[in-house]
C-alpha positions in Angstrom: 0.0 0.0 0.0 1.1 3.4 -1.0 0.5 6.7 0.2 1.3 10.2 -1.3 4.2 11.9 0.8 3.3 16.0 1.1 6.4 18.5 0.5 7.5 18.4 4.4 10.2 15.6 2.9 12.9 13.9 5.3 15.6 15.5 3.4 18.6 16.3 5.8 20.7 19.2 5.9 24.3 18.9 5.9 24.9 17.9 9.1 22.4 15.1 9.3 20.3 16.4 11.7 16.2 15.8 10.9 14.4 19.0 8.9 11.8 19.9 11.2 8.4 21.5 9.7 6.0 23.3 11.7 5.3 23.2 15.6 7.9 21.2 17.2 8.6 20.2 21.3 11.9 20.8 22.4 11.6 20.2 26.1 9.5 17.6 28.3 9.2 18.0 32.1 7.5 15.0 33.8 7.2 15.6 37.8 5.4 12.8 40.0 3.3 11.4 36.5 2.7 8.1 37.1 5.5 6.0 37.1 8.0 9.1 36.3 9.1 10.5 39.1 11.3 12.8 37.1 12.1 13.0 34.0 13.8 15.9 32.0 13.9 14.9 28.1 15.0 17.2 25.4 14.3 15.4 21.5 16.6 15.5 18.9 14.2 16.0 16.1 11.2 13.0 15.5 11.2 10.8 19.0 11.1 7.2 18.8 10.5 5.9 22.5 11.9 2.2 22.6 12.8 0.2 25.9 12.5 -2.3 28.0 8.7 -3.4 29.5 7.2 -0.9 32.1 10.2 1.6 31.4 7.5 4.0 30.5 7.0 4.5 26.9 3.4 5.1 27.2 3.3 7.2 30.1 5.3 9.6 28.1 2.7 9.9 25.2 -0.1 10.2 27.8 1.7 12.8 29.1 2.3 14.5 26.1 -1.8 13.9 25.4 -2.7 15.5 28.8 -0.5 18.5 27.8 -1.7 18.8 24.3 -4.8 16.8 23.4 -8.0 19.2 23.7 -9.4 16.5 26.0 -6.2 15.9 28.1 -7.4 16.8 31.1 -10.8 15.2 31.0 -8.9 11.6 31.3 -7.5 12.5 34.8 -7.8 10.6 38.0 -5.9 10.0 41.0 -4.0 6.9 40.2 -1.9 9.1 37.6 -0.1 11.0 40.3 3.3 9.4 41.1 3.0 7.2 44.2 6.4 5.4 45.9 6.0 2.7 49.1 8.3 2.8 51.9 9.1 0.4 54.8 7.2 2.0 58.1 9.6 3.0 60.8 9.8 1.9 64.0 10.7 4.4 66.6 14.0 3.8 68.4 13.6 0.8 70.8 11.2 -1.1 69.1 11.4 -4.2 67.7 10.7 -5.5 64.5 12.1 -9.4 65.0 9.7 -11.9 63.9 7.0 -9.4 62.3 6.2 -9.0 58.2 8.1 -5.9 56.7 4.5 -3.6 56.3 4.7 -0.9 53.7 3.3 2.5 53.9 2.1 4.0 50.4 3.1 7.8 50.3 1.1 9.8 47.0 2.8 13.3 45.7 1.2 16.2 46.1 0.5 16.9 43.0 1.5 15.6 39.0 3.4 18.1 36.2 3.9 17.6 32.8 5.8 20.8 31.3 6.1 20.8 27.5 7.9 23.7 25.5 6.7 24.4 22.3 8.8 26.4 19.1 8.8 26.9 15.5 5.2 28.9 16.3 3.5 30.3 13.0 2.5 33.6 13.7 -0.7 33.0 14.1 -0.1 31.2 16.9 2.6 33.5 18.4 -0.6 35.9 18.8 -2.6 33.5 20.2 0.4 33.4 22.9 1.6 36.9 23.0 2.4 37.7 26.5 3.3 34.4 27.3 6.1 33.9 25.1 9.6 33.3 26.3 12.7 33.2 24.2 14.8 29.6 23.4 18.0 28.9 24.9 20.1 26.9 22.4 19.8 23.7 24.5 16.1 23.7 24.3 14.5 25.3 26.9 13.0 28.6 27.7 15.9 31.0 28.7 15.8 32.8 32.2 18.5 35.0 31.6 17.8 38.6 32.3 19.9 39.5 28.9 19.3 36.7 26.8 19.4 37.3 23.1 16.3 39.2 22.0 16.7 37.7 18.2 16.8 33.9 19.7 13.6 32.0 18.4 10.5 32.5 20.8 8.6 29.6 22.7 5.9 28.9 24.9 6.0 26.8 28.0 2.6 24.5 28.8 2.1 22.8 32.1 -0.7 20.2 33.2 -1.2 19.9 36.6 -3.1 17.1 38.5 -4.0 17.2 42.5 -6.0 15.0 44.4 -8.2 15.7 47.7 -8.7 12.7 49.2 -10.3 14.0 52.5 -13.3 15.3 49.7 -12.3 13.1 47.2 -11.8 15.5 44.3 -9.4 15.1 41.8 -8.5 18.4 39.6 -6.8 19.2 36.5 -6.1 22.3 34.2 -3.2 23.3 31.9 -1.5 27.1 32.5 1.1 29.2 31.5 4.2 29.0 33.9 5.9 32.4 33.1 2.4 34.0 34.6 2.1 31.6 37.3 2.7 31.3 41.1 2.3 27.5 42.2 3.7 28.9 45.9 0.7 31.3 45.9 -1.8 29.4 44.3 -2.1 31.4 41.3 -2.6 29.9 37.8 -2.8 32.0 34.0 -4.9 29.0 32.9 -4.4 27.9 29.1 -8.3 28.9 27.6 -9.5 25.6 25.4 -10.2 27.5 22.3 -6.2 28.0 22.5 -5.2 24.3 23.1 -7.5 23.2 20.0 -5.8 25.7 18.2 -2.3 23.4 18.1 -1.3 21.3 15.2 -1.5 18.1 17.3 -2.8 14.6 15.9 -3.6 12.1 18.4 -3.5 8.7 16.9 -4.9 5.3 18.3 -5.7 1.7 17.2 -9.5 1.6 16.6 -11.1 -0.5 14.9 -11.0 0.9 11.0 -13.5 1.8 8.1 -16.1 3.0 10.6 -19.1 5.1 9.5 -20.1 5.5 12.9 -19.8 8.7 15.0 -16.2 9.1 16.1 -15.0 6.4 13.7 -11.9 7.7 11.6 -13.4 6.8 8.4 -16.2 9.2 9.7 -13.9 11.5 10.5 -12.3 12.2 7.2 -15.8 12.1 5.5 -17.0 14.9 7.7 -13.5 16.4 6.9 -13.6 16.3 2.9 -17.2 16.7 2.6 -20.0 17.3 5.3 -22.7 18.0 3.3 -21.6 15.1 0.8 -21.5 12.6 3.4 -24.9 13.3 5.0 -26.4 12.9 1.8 -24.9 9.6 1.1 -26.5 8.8 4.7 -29.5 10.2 4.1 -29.7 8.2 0.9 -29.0 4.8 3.0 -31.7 5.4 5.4 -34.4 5.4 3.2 -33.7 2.9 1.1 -33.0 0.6 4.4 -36.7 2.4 5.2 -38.2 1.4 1.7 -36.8 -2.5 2.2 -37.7 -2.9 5.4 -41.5 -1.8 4.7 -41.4 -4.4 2.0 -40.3 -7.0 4.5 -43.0 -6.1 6.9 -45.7 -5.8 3.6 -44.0 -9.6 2.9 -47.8 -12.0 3.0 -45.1 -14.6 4.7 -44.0 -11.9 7.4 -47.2 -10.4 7.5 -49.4 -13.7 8.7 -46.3 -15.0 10.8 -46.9 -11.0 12.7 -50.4 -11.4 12.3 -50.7 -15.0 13.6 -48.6 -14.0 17.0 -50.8 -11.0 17.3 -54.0 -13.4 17.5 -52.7 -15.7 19.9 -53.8 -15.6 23.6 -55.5 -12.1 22.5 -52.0 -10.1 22.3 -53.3 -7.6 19.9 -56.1 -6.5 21.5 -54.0 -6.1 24.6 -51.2 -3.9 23.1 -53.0 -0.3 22.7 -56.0 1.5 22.9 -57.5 -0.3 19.6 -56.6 -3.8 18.0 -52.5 -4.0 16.9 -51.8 -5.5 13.2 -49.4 -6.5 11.2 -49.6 -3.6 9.2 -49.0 -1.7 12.8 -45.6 -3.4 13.1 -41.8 -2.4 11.4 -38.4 -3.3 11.9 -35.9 -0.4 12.2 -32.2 -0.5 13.5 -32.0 0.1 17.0 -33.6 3.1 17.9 -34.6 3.5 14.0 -31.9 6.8 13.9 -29.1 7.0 11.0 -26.7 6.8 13.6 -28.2 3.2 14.7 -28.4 2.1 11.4 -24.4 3.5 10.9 -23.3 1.8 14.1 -24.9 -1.5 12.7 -22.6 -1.4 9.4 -19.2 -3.0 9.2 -16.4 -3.3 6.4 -16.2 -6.6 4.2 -13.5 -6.8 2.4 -12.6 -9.1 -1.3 -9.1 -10.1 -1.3 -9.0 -12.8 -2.9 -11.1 -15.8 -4.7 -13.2 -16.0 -1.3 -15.4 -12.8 -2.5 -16.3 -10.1 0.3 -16.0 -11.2 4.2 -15.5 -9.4 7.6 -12.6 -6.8 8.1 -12.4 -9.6 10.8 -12.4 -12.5 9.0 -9.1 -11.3 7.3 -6.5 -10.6 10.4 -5.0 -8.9 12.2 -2.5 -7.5 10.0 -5.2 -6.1 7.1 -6.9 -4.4 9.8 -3.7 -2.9 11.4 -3.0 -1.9 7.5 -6.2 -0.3 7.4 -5.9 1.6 10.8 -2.6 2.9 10.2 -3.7 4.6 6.8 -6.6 6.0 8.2 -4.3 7.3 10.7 -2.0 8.8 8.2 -4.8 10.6 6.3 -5.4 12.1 9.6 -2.2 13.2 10.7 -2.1 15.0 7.3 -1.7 18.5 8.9 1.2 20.1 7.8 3.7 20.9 10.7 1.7 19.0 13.4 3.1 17.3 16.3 1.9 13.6 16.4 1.4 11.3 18.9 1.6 7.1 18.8 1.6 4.9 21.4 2.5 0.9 20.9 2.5 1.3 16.9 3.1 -1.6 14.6 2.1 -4.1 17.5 0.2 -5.9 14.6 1.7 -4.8 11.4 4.0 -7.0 9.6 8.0 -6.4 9.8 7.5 -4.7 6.1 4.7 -2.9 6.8 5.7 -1.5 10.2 9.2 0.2 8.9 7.2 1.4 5.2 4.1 2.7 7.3 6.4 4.1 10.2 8.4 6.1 7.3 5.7 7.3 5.9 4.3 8.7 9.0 7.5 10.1 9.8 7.8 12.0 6.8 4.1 13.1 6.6 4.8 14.8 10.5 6.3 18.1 11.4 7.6 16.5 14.7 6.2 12.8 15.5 6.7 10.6 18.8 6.2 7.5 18.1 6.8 4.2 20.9 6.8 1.1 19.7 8.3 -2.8 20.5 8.8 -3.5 16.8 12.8 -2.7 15.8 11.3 -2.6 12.3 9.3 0.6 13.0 12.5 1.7 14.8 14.1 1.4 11.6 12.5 4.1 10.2 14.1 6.5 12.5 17.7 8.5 13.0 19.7 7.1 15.6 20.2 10.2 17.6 16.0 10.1 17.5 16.2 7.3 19.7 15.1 7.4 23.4 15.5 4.1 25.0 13.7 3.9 28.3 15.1 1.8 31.0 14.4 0.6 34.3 17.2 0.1 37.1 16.1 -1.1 40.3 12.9 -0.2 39.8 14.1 3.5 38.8 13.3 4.7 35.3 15.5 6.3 33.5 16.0 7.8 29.6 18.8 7.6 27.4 19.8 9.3 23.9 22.6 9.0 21.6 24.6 11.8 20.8 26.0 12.3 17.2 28.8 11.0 16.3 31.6 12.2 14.5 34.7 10.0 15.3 34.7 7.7 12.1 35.8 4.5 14.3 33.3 5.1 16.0 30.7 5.0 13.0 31.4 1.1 12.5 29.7 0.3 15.7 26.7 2.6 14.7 26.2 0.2 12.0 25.2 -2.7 15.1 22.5 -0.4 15.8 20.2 -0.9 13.2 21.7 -4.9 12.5 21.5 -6.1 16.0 20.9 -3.9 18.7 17.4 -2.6 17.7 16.5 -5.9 17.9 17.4 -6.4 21.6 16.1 -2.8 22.5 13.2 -4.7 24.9 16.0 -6.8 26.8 17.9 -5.3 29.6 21.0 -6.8 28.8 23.2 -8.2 25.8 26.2 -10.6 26.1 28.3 -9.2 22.9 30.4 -12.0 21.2 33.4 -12.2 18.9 31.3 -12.9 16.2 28.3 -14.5 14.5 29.7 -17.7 14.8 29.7 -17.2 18.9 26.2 -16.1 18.9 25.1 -19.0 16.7 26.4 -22.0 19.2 25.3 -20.1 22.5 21.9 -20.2 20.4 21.4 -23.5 19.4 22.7 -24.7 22.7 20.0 -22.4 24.7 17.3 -23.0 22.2 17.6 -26.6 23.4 17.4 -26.2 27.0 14.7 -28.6 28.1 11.2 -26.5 29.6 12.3 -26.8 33.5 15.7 -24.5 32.4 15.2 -20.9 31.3 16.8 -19.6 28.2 18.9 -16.4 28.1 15.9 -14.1 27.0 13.8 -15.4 30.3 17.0 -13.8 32.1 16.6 -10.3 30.0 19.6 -11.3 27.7 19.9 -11.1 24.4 23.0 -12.5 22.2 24.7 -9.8 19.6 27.8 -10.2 17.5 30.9 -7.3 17.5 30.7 -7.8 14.0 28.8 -9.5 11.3 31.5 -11.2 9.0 35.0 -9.2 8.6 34.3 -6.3 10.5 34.2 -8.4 14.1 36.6 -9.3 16.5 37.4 -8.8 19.8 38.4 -5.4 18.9 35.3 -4.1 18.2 33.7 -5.3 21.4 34.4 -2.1 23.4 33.1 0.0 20.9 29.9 -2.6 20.3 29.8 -2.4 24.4 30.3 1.4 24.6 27.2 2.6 22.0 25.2 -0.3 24.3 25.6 1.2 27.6 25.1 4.8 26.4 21.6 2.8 25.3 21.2 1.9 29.3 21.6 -1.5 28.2 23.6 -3.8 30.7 26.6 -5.6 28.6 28.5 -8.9 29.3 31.2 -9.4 26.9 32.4 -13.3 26.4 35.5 -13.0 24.9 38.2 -15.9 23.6 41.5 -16.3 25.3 44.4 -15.0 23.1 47.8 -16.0 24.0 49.7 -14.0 26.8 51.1 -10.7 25.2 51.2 -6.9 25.9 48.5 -6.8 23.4 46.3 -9.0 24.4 46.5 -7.4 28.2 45.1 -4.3 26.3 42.6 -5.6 24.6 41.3 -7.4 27.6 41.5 -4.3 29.6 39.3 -1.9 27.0 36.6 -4.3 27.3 36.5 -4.4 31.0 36.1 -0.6 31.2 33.5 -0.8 28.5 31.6 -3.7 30.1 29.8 -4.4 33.1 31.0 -7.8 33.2 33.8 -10.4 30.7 33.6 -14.2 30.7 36.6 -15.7 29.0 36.8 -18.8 27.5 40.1 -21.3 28.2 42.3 -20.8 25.7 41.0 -21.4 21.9 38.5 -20.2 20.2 34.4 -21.0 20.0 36.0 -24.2 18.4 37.6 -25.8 20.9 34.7 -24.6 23.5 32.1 -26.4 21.7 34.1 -29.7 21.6 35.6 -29.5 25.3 34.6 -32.2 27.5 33.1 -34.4 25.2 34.9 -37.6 24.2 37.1 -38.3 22.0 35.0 -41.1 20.1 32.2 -38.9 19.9 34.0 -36.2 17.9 35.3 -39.1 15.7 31.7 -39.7 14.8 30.7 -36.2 14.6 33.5 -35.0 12.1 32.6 -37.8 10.7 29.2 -36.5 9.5 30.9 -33.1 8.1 31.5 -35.1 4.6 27.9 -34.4 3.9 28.6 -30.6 3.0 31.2 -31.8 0.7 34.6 -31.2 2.4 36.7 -34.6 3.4 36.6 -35.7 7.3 38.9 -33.4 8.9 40.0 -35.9 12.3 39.8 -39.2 9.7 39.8 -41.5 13.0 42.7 -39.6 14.3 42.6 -39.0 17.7 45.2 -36.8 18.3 45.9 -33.0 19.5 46.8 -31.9 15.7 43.3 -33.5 14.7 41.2 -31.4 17.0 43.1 -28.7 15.3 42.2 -28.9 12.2 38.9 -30.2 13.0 38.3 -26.6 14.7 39.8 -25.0 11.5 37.9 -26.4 9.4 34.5 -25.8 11.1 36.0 -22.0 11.5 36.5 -21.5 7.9 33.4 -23.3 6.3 30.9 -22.2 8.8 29.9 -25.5 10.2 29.4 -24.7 13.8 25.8 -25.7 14.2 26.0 -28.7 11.9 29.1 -30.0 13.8 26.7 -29.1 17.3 23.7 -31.4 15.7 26.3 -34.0 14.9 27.6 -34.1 18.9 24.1 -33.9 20.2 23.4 -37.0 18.6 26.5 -38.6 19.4 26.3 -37.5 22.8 22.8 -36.7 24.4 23.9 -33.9 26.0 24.7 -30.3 25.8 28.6 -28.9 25.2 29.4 -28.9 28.9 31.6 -25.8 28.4 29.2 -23.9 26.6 26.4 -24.7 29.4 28.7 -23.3 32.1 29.3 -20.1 29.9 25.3 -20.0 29.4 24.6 -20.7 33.4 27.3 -17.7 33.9 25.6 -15.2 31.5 22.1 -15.6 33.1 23.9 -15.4 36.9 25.8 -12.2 35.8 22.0 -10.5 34.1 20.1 -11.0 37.6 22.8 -9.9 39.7 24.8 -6.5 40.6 27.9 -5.8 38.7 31.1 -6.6 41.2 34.5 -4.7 41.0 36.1 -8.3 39.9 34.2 -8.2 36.1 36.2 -10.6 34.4 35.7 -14.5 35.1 37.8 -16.3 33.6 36.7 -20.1 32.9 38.2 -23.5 33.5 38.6 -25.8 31.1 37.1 -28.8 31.1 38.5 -31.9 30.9 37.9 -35.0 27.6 36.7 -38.3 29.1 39.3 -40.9 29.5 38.5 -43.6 27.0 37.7 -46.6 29.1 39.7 -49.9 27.0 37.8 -53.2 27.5 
């Protein structure tokens, strides 16, 4: 599906940075909102809100609503101001010993969102003037007593929520800050005819092609063509009028009416004089237009089937369908627009193709999301991954980056680390080859032992072919914890030099925490402890994929060699690992114990020690009958 893209194009000026048409927000205050209890974010151009679950990616686009949505404040209640429990303190000399840990539940006093707006036609700038504040460069509203008179101009918007509990009244209004008091109570309230006066679009998920009141397809009827549209209506209702009199006129309908009437009496009961079945019609509901338009629902033909239910045909044609509609209505040049959980049922194509679209259409547009293909869609310094740490949220953004070594990591970003942007932690490998053993190996875990991504980890490669090595783990490491992402590093061990020393050491000051494997690569880790029989049989099986046995029966040091540089060069890690499971039975000891150690290191605090290096483990003696 296709859709025109208006003049506001995502063209980029030289240095890279997003073209920004129209109203845009360059500052967001949250103060006691929910599950904020601070939050200070300042966009880089579009926003795409990504994190890990309950890190607060919704809460920011409600509180972005409340701000700037017309009907923001009618959606208040109490349970949005930020609450926070606390152990209850016993006064000195008492005693706690023996009795439960009780909680008390403290609420804030009140809940702000601040949002400062820029880029204000003039039009609007007079529907502010008076309340109009000039822009410091790093985004918000300068309080200097000789700031630059020629700086762009902005407006500051706050939404403020209290709660009485003793009366049990909850209140909420939007006002100007630089006319305000909060100390003394007093408020320049924001007038509504103001607030709907902003190019804001908020978008949401319902259910599409509705000709009901409120529906979007409704919506942009009214929007093209009022009068049109109530004709078209008008039009429907009586011919639904004219063929529902026929059905009641119908001799069949009419005696089945007629012949319930008679029995016991009924319609001579009904009314004042004897009920027919010429006194009896059918109407929709309450017999309005708007009855009859609630009734109506899309079918669609797609294929050979002919026309069925929108709801017959998936989730994905009607997430399609919801996200045009959406589109059509964030068509308003220069508007800020708001999307909470977007893509959830969109395919990967039609997530980052939609996303893009909306993007471009958008003066400024925040957008959350769990897919990494809508994430796609976006510049990397547009990225706001929201994190939790000890049940603390917290934001992060990337700044742009200049340092060209530095750009060769970027490129993990959109390869591997969008993908992960839901888990709290990723273990970074060597390579692809690393994260393709430590897969297979945890794929088959048995159901009564949890997998790496029950622990919040998710497997990445330094590199994807030639660009990898253990060289680029620290860079790899150091773009993921400016993400808030926790990283683990497992690392080969390289024979003793200065250089290796170095290398080891720039990956523990980029990690939070190293595992290194005994000396050899991924190779010799997937093949210690296992017998030496049951590699015989396994290289064995490697002739399949055309190449000659590499060990031939040998069962020497020099064969395990070239049995691990073989698999290396042809890429036959997982084949070799299906040919030992079924020799074996049992998982790679050595990669288990790296897996077990990856999962401990994810659930618990990083320790000053962050390297662990591991043991190898010993081949089976061969028992001679």
């Amino acid at each position: 599906m296709i859709f025109d893209v208006p003049a506001c194009s995502s063209a980029r000026p030289a240095d890279g940075s997003s073209i920004m048409s129209g109203v845009r927000i360059t500052r967001v205050l949250i103060n006691s909102f929910r599950g904020w209890a601070n939050l200070d974010l300042r966009p880089r151009g579009h926003v795409l809100l990504a994190g890990v679950p309950r890190s607060g990616r919704s809460d920011i686009i409600a509180a972005l609503r409340r701000v700037l949505d017309p009907d923001g404040p009618r959606a208040a209640r109490p349970s949005d101001i930020h609450q926070r429990t606390a152990p209850i303190e016993i006064p000195d000399g008492g005693d706690r010993e023996g009795l439960p840990v009780e909680e008390v539940i403290t609420r804030a006093d009140c809940a702000e969102v601040e949002v400062t707006l820029t880029d204000l036609d003039p039009e609007l700038q007079q529907l502010f003037d008076g309340f109009l504040e000039p822009l410091d460069p790093a985004g918000h509203a300068s309080e200097a007593d000789d700031a630059d008179s020629s700086a762009p101009q902005c407006v500051r918007l706050t939404y403020r929520l209290s709660y009485d509990a003793d009366a049990d009244v909850t209140e909420a209004f939007i006002y100007f800050p630089v006319r305000s008091d909060p100390a003394m109570s007093q408020y320049s309230r924001l007038p509504a005819a103001t607030r709907r006066a902003l190019p804001v679009i908020n978008l949401n998920s319902a259910q599409p092609l509705q000709l009901r009141s409120g529906g979007a397809l409704r919506r942009i009827l009214d929007a093209r063509d009022p009068d049109a549209a109530i004709a078209a209506f008008t039009t429907l209702s009586d011919a639904v009028g004219a063929a529902v009199a026929g059905l009641s006129a119908d001799s069949a309908m009419a005696g089945t009416v007629s012949q319930v009437l008679e029995t016991g009496g009924a319609g001579t009961r009904l009314g004042d004089t004897t009920v027919t079945a010429a006194d009896i019609g059918f109407f929709a509901e309450d017999g309005t237009v708007a009855a009859l338009l609630r009734t109506l629902q899309p079918a669609l033909r797609l294929d050979q089937a002919g026309p069925l239910a929108l709801s017959s045909h998936g989730s994905s044609t009607t997430a399609v369908l919801s996200a045009a509609e959406a589109m059509l209505l964030a068509n308003l040049p220069g508007a800020v627009v708001l999307a909470d959980d977007f893509g959830d049922q969109l395919d990967a194509a039609a997530a980052q193709h939609l996303t893009a679209l909306l993007r471009a259409r958008s003066g400024q547009l925040w957008l959350s999301t769990r897919r990494p293909e809508a994430a796609r869609a976006f510049e990397p310094v547009e990225l706001v991954r929201l994190v939790r740490h000890d049940g603390v949220r917290a934001h992060h953004q990337l700044d742009r980056i200049t340092d060209r070594k530095a750009l060769s990591a970027m490129r993990q970003l959109h390869t591997q680390l969008l993908t992960a942007m839901s888990a709290p932690t990723v273990a970074i490998t060597e390579g692809p080859h690393d994260v393709a053993v430590y897969s297979m190996v945890d794929r088959r875990y048995p159901p009564d032992r949890l997998p790496l991504s029950a622990h919040g980890v998710r497997l990445v490669a330094a590199g994807t072919g030639q660009d990898g090595g253990i060289d680029q783990i620290p860079r790899v490491a150091d773009l993921a914890r400016k993400l808030g992402f926790r990283v683990i590093a497992v690392i080969d061990k390289d024979k003793d030099s200065a250089q290796a020393a170095t290398q080891v050491a720039r990956i523990e000051a980029a990690c939070d925490s190293v595992i290194r494997l005994p000396p050899g690569a991924i190779e010799r880790a997937m093949l210690a402890g296992i017998s030496m029989d049951a590699i015989v049989a396994a290289s064995a099986t490697l002739t399949e994929y055309g190449i000659p046995d590499p060990v031939d029966g040998r069962t020497g040091e020099a064969a395990l060699t070239e049995l691990c540089k073989v698999v290396h060069k042809q890429g036959l890690h997982e084949q070799l690992l299906e040919s030992l499971y079924a020799e074996t039975g049992a998982h790679p000891p050595l990669i288990q114990t790296a897996l077990a150690l990856i999962a401990a290191l994810a659930t618990t605090p990083p320790s000053e020690n962050k390297l662990t290096d591991l043991t190898d483990i010993p081949r089976p003696v061969a028992v001679i009958s």
